[in-house]
C-alpha positions as a Markdown table, in Angstrom:
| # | Residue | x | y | z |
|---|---|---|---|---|
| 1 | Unk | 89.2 | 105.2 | 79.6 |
| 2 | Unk | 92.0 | 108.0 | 79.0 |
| 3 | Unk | 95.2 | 107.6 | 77.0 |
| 4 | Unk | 98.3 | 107.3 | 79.1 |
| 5 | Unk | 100.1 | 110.2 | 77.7 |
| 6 | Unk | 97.5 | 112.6 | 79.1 |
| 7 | Unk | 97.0 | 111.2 | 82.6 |
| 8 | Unk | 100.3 | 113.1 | 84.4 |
| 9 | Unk | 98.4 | 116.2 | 84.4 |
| 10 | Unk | 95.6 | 114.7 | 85.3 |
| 11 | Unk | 96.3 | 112.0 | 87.9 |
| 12 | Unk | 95.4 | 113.6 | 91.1 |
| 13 | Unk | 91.7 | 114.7 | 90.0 |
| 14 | Unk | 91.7 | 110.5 | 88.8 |
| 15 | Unk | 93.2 | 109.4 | 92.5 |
| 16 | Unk | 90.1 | 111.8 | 94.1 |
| 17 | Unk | 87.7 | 110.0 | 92.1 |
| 18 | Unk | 89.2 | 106.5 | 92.7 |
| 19 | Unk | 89.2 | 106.8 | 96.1 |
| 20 | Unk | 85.5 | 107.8 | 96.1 |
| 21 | Unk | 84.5 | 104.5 | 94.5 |
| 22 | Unk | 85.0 | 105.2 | 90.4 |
| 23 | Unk | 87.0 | 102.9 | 88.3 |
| 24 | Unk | 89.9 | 104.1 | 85.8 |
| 25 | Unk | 91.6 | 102.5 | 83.2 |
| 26 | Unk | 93.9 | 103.5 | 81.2 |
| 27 | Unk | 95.0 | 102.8 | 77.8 |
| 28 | Unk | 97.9 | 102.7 | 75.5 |
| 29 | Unk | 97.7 | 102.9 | 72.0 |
| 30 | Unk | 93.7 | 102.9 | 72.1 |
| 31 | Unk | 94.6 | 99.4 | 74.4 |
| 32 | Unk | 93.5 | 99.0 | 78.2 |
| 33 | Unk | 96.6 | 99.2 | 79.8 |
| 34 | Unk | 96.9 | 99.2 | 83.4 |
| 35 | Unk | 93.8 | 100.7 | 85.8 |
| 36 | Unk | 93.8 | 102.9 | 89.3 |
| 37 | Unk | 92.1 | 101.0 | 92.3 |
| 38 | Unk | 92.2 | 102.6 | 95.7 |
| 39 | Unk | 94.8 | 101.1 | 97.7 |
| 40 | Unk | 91.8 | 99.8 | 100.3 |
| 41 | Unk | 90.3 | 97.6 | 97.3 |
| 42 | Unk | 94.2 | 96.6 | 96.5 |
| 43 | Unk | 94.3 | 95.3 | 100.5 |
| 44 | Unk | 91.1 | 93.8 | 100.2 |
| 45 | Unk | 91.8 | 91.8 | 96.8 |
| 46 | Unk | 95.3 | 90.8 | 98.6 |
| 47 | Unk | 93.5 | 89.5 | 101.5 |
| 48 | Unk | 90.9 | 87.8 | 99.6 |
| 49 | Unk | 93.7 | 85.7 | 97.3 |
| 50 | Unk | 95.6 | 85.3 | 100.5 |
| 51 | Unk | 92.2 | 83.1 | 102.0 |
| 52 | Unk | 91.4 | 81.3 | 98.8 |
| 53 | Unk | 95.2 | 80.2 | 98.4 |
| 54 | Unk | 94.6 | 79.2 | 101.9 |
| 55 | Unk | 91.8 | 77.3 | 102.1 |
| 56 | Unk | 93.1 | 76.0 | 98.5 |
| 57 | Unk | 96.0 | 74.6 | 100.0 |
| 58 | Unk | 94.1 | 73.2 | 103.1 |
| 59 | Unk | 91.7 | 71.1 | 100.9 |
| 60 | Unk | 94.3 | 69.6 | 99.3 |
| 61 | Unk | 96.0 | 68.5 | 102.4 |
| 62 | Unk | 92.6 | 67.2 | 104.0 |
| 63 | Unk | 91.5 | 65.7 | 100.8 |
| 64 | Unk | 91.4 | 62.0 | 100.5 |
| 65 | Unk | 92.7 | 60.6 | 97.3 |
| 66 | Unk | 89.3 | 59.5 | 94.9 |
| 67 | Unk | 89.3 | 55.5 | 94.4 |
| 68 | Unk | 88.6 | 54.5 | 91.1 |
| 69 | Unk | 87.3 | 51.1 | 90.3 |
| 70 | Unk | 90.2 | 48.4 | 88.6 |
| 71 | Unk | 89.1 | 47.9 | 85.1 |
| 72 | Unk | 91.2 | 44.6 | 85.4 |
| 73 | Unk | 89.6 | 43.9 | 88.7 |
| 74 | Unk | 88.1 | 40.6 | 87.9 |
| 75 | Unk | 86.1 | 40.1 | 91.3 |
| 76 | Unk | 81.7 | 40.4 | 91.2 |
């Protein structure tokens, strides 16, 4: 984790290592704040989302609606 205030001088040296696979986050006020992903692991978490909204969506469509017994049914 490094403090926001000191990243500007820094942020190059933490893209290099981002894009080589490390993880950065940085805080703000001793809190995470916001974190550097390569912009590859951005597309793929976009594209990811993008299928599970999709196939989300398509199993509501498809789904049939559940049947519940009547409780006030009086038949067997």
């Amino acid at each position: 984790m490094y403090p926001i205030s000191g990243v500007l001088a820094r942020l190059t040296g933490l893209s290099d290592e981002v894009v080589t696979g490390a993880e950065k986050r940085l805080t703000k006020n001793g809190a995470a704040f916001v974190a550097l992903i390569d912009a590859r692991e951005l597309d793929r978490c976009h594209a990811h989302e993008a299928e599970h909204a999709s196939l989300f969506l398509f199993t509501l469509k498809h789904q049939r609606p559940l049947a519940f017994p009547d409780p006030l049914d009086r038949k067997g």
